[in-house]
N, C-alpha and C positions, 0 to 999 in steps of 0.2 A: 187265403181261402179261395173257394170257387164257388158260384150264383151258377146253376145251371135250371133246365126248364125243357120243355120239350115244346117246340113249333116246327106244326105241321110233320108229325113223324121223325123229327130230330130232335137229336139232346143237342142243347145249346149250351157250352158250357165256358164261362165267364173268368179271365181274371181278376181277381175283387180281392184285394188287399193292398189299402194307402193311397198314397198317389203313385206309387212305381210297380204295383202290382205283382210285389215279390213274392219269389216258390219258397213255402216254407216245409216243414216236414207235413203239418197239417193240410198244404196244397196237393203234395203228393198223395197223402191218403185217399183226398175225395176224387183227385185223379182216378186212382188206382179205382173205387168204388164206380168211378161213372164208364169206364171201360168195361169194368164185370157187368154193370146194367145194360150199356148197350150190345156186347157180345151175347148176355142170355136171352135179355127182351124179342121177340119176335117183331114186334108192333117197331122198334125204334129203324132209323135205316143206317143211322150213323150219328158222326157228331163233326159240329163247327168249333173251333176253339179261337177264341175270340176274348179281348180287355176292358172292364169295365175303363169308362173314360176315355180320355185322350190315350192313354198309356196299353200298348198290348203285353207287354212283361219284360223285367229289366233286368233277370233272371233271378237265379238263389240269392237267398233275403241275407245280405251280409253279415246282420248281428249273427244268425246262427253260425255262420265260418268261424266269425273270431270268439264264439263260446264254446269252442271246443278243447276241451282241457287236455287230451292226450290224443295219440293215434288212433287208440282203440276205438274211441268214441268218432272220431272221423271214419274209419272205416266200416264201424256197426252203421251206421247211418249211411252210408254207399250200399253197402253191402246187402243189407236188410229193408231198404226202402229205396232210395234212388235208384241206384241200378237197377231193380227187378220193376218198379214203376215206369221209366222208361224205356224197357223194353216192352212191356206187358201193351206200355201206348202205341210202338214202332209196331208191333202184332195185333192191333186190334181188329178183330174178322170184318169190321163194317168200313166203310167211307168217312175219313177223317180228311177235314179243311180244315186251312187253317183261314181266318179271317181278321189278315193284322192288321189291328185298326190306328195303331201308334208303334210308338220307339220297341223296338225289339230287339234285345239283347240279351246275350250269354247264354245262362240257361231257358230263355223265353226263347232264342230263335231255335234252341235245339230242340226243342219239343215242337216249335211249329218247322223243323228240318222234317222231325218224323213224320210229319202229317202227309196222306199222300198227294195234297195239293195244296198251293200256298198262295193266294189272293193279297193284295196287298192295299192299303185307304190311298190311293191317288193325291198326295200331300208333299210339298217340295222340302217341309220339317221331318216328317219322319225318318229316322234312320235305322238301319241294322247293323248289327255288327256283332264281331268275337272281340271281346280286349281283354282277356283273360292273360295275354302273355304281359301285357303292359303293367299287370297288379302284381306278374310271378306264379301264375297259376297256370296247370296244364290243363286235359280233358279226361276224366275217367273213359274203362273201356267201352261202355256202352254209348255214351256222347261222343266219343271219339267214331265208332263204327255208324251212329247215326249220320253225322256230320259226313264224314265220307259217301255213305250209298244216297243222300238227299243230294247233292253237289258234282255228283257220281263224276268225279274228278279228284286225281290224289293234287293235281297241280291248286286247281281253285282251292281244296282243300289248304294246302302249304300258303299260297297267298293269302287267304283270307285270314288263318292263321296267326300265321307267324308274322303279318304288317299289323295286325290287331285295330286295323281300319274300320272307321264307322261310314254307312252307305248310306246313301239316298235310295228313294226307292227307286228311282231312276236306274241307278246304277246297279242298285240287287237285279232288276231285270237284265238288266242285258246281262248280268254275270251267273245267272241262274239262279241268284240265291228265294227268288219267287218267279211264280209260276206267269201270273198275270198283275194289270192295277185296276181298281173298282172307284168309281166316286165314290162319296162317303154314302149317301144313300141308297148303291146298288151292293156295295158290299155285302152282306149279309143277304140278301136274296141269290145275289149269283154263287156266295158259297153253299146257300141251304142247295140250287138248282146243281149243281157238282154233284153234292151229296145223291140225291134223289137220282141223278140219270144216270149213275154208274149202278144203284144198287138194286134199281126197278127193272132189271135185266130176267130173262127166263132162269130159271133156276136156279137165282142170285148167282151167279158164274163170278163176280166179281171177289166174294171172300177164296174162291179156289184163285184165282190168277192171282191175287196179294200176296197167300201164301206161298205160291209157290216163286215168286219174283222176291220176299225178304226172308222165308223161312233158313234159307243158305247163309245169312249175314246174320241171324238171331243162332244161329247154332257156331257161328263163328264166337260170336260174341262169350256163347257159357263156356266154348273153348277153351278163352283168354282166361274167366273169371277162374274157371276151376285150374287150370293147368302152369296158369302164372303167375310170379311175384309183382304182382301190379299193385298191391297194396305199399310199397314204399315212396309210391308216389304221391300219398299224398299230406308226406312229411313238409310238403311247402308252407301248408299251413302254419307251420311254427316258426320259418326264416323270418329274422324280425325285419330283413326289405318288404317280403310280403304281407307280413302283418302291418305296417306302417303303412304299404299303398292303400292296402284296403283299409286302413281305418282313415287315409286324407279322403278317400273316395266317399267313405261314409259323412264324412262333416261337409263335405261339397253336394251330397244330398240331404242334406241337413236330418241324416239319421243319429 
């Protein structure tokens, strides 16, 4: 689930579920809800996205992978929620930071990929990373074009990838994978201060430049969704190597 709250003209919005602060379908909804409030709201200027705790998200909540009983039921839930939730966040008209206060992984770092800027807690523990090939798992089409235009590199893209290496923050910077690093008690003011001086511009100019710098890559993406068989991908779910990584990966988080 997500805590969100509005300081000082922003929606601050929290990952809050457990200790690993996994996306569940219920994550995405309220997602989905706090993008519609900040794009109609006049009063908001944007949003921080930010972990409750030590933890900034360790992505999709793995019981839901392995309760999936057939294909259909994996791709209705792609299909019908994920996909169209992070896209609807990669397009949001306002100022979106991300402000990753811990471990950020899989689907946590690809929705803070979308964010159009990425601050990082100044900590030699934290790490990022994709390890989605090391369980058997690829990236849907919209994660997959995220990760691309955030990275805006197909090479970083294939390395980060396909090594399924976990980062220091050290090292996401120099490799782009963030923007900048914040001590722990500047973080969240230097993300609200992002927010605020990209969107306090004369005639909020800012929602037209967004659009027209990711509109190209959002209309690639319904391209893919409508025009291609990308839904057999994600038949992985049911190879029993990937069922087996992901449920060692589960008892080694003591899910």
């Amino acid at each position: 689930m997500l805590n969100t709250k509005i300081e000082d003209g922003i929606l601050m919005v929290e990952f809050a579920n457990g200790k690993f602060n996994s996306i569940t379908g219920e994550t995405l909804q309220q997602l989905r809800d706090a993008v519609e409030k900040t794009n109609s709201d006049p009063s908001i200027k944007g949003i921080v996205l930010t972990g409750q705790g030590r933890m900034f998200s360790s992505g999709f909540d793995l019981p839901t992978f392995m309760g999936f009983k057939d294909l259909k039921e994996v791709i209705d839930f792609f299909t019908e929620l994920a996909e169209p939730v992070f896209m609807e966040f990669f397009m949001c008209s306002k100022p979106v930071v991300a402000a990753i206060n811990g471990a950020a992984m899989a689907g946590g770092l690809i929705l803070a990929t979308a964010c159009d800027y990425r601050i990082a807690k100044n900590h030699p523990k934290i790490q990022l990373g994709m390890t989605e090939i090391k369980i058997g798992l690829g990236l849907s089409v919209v994660q997959s074009e995220i990760m691309k235009f955030g990275w805006d590199s197909s090479i970083r893209f294939r390395d980060i990838m396909y090594n399924g290496e976990r980062y220091t923050v050290d090292q996401a910077l120099a490799m782009g994978m963030v923007d900048e690093l914040a001590e722990e008690d500047a973080l969240l003011p230097r993300a609200k201060e992002i927010v605020a001086s990209w969107y306090d511009n004369p005639g909020k100019a800012f929602g037209l430049l967004k659009k027209s710098l990711r509109q190209p890559i959002a209309d690639r993406m319904k391209h893919y969704l409508e025009n291609t068989n990308w839904q057999e991908g994600f038949n992985c779910f049911f190879n029993p190597e990937t069922r087996g990584a992901i449920d060692f990966v589960m008892k080694m988080m003591g899910m």
